[in-house]
Every structure is written in structure tokens, then in C-alpha cells.
FIKOLZA-1660 file (N, C-alpha, C; in steps of 0.1 Angstrom, whole numbers, plus 5000, padded with zeros to 4 digits):
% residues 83
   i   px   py   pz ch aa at
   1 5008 4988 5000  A  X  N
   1 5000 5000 5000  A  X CA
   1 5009 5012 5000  A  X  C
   2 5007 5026 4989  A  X  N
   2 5019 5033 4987  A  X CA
   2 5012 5046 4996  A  X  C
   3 5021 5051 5006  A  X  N
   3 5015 5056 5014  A  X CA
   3 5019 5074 5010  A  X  C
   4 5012 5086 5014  A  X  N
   4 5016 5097 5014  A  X CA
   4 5030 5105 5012  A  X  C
   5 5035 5095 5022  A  X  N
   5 5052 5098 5024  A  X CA
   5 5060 5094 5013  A  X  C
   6 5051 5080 5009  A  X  N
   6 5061 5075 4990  A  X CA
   6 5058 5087 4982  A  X  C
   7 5048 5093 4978  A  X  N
   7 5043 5105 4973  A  X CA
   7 5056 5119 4971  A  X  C
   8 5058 5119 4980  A  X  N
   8 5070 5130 4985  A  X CA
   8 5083 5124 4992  A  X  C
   9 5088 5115 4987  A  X  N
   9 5103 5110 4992  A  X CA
   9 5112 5114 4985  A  X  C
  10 5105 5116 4969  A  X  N
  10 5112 5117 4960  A  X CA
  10 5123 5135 4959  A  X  C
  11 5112 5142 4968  A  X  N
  11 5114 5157 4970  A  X CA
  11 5123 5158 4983  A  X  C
  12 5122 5151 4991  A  X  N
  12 5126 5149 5008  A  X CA
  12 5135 5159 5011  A  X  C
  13 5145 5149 5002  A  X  N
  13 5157 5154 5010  A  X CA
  13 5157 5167 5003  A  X  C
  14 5148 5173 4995  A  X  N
  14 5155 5191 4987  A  X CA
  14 5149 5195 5003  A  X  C
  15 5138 5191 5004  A  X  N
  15 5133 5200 5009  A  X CA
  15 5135 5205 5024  A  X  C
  16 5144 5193 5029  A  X  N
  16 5153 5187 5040  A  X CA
  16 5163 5204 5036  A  X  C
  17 5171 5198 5030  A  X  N
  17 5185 5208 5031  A  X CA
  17 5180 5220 5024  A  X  C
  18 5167 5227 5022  A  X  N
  18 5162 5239 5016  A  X CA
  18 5160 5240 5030  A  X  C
  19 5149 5233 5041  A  X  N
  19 5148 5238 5056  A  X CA
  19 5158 5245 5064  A  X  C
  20 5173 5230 5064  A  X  N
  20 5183 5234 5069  A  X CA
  20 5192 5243 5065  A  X  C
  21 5189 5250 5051  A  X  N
  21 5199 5256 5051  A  X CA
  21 5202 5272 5056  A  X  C
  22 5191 5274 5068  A  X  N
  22 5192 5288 5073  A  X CA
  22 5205 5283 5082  A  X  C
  23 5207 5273 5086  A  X  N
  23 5219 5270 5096  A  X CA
  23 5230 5271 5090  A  X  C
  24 5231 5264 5074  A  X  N
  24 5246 5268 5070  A  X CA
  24 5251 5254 5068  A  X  C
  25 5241 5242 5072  A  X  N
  25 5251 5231 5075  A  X CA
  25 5240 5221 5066  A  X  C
  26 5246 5207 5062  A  X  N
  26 5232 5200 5055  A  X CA
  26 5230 5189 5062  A  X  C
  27 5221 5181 5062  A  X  N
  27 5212 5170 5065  A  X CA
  27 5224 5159 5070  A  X  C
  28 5235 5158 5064  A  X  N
  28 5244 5147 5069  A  X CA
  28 5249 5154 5083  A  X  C
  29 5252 5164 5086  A  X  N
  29 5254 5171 5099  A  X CA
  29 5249 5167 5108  A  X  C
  30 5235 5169 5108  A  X  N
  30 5228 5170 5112  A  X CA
  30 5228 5155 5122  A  X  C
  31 5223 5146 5110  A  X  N
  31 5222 5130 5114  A  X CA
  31 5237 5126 5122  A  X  C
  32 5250 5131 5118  A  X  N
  32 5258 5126 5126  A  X CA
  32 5257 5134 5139  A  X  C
  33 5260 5147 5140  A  X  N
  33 5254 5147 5153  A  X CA
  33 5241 5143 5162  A  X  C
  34 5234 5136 5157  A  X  N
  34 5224 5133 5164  A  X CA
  34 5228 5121 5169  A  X  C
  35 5231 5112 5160  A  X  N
  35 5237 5097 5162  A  X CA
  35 5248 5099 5175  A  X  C
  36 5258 5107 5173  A  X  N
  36 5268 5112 5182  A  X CA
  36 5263 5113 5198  A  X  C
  37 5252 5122 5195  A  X  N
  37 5249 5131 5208  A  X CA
  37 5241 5114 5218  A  X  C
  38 5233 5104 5208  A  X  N
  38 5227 5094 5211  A  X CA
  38 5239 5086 5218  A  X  C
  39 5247 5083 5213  A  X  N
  39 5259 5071 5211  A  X CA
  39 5269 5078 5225  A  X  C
  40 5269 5090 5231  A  X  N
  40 5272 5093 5239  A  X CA
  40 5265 5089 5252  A  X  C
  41 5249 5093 5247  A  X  N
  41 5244 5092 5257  A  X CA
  41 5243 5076 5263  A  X  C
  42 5239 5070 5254  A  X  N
  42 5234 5055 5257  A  X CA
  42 5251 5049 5262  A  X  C
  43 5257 5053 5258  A  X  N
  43 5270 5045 5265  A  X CA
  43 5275 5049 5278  A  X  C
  44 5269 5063 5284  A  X  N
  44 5268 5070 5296  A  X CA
  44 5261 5060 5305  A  X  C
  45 5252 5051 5300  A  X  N
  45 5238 5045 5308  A  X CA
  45 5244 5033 5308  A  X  C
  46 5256 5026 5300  A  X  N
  46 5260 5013 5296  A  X CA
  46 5250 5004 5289  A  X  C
  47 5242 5014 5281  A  X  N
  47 5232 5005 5272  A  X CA
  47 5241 5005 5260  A  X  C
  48 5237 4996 5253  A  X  N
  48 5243 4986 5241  A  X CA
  48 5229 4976 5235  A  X  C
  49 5226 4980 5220  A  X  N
  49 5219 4972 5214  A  X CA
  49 5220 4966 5201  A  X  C
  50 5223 4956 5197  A  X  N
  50 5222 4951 5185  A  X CA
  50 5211 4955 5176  A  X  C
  51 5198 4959 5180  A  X  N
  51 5186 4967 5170  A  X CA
  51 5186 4977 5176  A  X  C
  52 5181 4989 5168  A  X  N
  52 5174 5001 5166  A  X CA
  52 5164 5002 5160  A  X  C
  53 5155 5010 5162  A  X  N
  53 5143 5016 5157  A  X CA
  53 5147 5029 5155  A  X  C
  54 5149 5032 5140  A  X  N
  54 5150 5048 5133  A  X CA
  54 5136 5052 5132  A  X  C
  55 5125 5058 5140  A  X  N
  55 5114 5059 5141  A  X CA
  55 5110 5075 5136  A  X  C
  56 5101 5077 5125  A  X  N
  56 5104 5094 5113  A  X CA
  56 5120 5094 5109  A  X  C
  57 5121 5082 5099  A  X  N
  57 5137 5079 5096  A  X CA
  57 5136 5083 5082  A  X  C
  58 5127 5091 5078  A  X  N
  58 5123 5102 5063  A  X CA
  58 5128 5091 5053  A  X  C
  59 5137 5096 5045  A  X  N
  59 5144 5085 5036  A  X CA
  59 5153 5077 5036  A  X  C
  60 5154 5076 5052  A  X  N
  60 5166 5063 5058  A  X CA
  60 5179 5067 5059  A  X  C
  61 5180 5077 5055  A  X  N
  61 5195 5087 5057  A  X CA
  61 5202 5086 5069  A  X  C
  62 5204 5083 5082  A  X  N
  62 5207 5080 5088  A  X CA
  62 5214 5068 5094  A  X  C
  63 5203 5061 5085  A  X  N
  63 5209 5043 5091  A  X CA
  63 5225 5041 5093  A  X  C
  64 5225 5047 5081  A  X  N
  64 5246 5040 5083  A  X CA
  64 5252 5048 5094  A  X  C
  65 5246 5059 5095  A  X  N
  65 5249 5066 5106  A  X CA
  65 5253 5052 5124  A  X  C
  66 5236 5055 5122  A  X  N
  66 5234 5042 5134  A  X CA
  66 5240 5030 5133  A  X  C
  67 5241 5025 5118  A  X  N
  67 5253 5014 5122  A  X CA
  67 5264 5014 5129  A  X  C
  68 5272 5023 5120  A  X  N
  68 5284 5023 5129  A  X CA
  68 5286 5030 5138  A  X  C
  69 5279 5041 5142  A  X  N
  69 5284 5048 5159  A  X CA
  69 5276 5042 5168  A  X  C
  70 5267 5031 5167  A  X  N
  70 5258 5026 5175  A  X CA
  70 5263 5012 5178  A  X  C
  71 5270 5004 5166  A  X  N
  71 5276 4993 5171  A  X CA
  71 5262 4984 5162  A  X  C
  72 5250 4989 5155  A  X  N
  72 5241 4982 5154  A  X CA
  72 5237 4973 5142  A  X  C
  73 5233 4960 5147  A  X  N
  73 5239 4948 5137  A  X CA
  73 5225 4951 5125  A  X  C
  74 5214 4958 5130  A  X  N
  74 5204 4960 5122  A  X CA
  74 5194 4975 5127  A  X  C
  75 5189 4980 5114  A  X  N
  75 5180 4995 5119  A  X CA
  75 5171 4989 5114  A  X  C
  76 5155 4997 5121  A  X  N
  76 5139 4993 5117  A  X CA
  76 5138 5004 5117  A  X  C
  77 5137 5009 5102  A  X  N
  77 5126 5019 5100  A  X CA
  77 5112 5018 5101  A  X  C
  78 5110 5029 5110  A  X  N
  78 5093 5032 5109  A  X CA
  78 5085 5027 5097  A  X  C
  79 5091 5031 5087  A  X  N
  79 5078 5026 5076  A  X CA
  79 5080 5013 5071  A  X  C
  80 5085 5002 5074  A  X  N
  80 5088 4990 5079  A  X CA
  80 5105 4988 5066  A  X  C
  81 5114 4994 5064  A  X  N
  81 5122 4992 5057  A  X CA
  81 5135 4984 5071  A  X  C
  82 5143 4980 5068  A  X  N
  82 5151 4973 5073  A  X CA
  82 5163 4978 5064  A  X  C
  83 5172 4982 5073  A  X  N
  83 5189 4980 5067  A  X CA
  83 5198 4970 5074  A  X  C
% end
């Protein structure tokens, strides 16, 4: 079933780095510091997980992110995609 979001994925990421770009910086920034800021935290807590859930993971841009600073053997995207 092709949902709303298939409709506009195709546009995503313009419209991604047209948002971000009052900051100066683009969309890959962004995700690695997030993953960073994550991967700090959870290792603060001594959590460690082989899955993730990338949950509003837009066009999946992220995932490799989460693989490697997360250690994670697999990501779930929200719209049931799998990396």
C-alpha cells in the first residue's frame, strides 16, 4: 500500500536541506550529530543494542549513521524498511 510519504520522498531530502539551510550546514550534519549526541548518551547509561528503531527515519539517511556509531547489527525503520 503506497502511502503519502512514498508521494513526496522523491522531493525529501530538497526540501530537507532547503529547511536546513538557514543553519549553514546540511542534512548529513545534522544525522551525525544526532547519532553522536545518542551514542554518547546510551554509552553514559552502559546501554548497548544490537537493534534500533529509526522511528520518522524520512528516507533512511541516517541508518549507516546508526550502524556504525551505535555498534548496530540492524536498523527498523518506521515505515517497515530494514537496513
Amino acid at each position: 500500500m503506497k502511502s503519502e510519504f512514498d508521494d513526496y520522498a522523491a522531493s525529501y531530502d530538497t526540501g530537507l536541506n532547503q529547511g536546513l539551510s538557514l543553519s549553514g550546514e546540511h542534512k548529513e550534519y545534522f544525522a551525525q550529530e544526532r547519532v553522536r549526541w545518542l551514542a554518547g548518551r546510551l554509552a553514559s547509561l552502559g546501554v548497548r543494542s544490537s537493534r534500533v528503531l529509526d522511528y520518522g527515519c524520512g528516507t533512511g539517511g541516517t541508518s549507516p549513521e546508526l550502524l556504525e556509531r551505535l555498534g548496530a547489527q540492524i536498523v527498523l525503520q518506521r515505515g517497515g524498511g530494514v537496513e
